[in-house]
C-alpha positions in Angstrom: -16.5 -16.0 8.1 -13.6 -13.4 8.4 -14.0 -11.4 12.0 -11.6 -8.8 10.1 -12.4 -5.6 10.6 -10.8 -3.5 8.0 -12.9 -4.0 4.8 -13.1 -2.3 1.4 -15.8 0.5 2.0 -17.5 3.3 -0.2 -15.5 5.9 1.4 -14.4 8.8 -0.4 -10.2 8.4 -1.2 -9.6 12.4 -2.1 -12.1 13.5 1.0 -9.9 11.4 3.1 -6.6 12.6 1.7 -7.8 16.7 2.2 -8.0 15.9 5.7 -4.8 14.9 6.1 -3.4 18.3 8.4 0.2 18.2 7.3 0.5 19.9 4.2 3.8 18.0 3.3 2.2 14.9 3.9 -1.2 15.8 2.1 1.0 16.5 -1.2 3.1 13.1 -0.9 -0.1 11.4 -0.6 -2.0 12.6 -3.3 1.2 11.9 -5.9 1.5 8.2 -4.0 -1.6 7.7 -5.4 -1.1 8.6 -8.9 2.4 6.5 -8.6 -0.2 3.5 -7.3 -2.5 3.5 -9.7 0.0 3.8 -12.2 1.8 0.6 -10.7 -1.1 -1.4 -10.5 -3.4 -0.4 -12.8 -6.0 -0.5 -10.4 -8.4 2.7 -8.8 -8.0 3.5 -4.9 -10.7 2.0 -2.6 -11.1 2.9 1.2 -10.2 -0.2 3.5 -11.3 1.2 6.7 -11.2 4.6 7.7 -7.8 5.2 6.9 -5.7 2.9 4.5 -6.0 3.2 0.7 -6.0 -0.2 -1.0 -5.5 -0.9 -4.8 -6.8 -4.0 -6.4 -7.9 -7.0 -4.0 -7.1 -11.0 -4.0 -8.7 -13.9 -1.6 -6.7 -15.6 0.7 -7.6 -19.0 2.9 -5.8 -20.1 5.1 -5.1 -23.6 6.4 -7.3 -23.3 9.6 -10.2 -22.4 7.0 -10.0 -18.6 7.7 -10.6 -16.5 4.8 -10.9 -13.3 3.6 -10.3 -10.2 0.9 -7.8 -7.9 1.0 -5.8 -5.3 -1.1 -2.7 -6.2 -3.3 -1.3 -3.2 -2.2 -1.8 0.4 -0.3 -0.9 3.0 1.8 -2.1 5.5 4.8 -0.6 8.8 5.7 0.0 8.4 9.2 1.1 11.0 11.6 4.4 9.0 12.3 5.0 8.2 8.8 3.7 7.1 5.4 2.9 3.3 5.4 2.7 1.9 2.2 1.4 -2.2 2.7 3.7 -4.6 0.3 2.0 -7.5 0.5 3.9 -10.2 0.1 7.1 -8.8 2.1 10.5 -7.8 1.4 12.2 -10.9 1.0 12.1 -11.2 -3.0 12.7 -7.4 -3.4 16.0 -6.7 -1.7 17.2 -5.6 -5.3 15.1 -3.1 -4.8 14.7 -1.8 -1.5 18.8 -1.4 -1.4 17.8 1.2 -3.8 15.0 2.9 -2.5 16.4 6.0 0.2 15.6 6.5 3.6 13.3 4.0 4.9 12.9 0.8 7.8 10.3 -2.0 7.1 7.9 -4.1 9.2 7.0 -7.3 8.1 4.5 -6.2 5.0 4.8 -2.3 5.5 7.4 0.0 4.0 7.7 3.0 6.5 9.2 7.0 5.3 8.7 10.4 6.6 8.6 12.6 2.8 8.4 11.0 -0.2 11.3 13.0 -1.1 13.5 10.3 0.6 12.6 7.8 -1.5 13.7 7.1 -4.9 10.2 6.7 -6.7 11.3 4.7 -9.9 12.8 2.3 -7.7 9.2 2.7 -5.3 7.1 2.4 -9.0 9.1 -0.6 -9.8 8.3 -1.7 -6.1 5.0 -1.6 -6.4 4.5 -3.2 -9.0 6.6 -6.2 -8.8 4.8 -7.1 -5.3 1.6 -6.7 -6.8 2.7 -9.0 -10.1 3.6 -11.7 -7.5 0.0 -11.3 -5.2 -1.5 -11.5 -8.2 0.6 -14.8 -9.7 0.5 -16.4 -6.2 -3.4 -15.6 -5.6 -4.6 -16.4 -9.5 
């Protein structure tokens, strides 16, 4: 049994998004999501109260935890825009050389305005790291 607490959830993803206060923001999020669900193919589920998740794989681990989570997402925080890449960075440097202003975490791609970004090169992003969850989690 999982003792995660973010889990996929009925929530309402355009609700959510018209909250956001910063207009700039609001706008980058609502065309993120059209640019993830044209990446993956998949519709945008609520995973707690405030990240956006497309699609979904199991993962064990070797300590026999387990769980469900998205392939990939995003949340508009106040900071920045987080958008979750699953499996890392390390097989898309070709990529993120090419993507604008941005810094990384482990799994999360961080930018202020989607107008720093390149989004082919963010499209192409997405959907790479979501082809390999998908091939690694079959």
């Amino acid at each position: 049994m999982s003792a995660l607490k973010t889990r996929q959830n009925d929530g309402n993803v355009i609700a959510f998004l018209n909250e956001v206060e910063d207009l700039q923001k609001k706008e980058d999020s609502l065309l993120l999501l059209d640019i993830m669900k044209e990446a993956t193919g998949e519709e945008p589920k609520m995973w707690g109260p405030s990240i956006i998740g497309f699609g979904k794989y199991h993962y064990k681990y070797e300590s026999g935890r387990e769980g469900n989570w998205f392939l990939t997402g995003f949340s508009p925080r106040k900071q920045n825009m987080s958008v979750y890449i699953m499996p890392g960075f390390e097989h898309f440097h070709h990529l993120t050389e090419q993507l604008g202003k941005h810094s990384t975490g482990k799994s999360c791609l961080y930018f202020k305005r989607l107008s720093d970004i390149n989004q082919e090169i963010l499209r192409l992003l997405i959907k790479e790291s979501v082809d390999y969850m998908k091939k690694k989690y079959s």
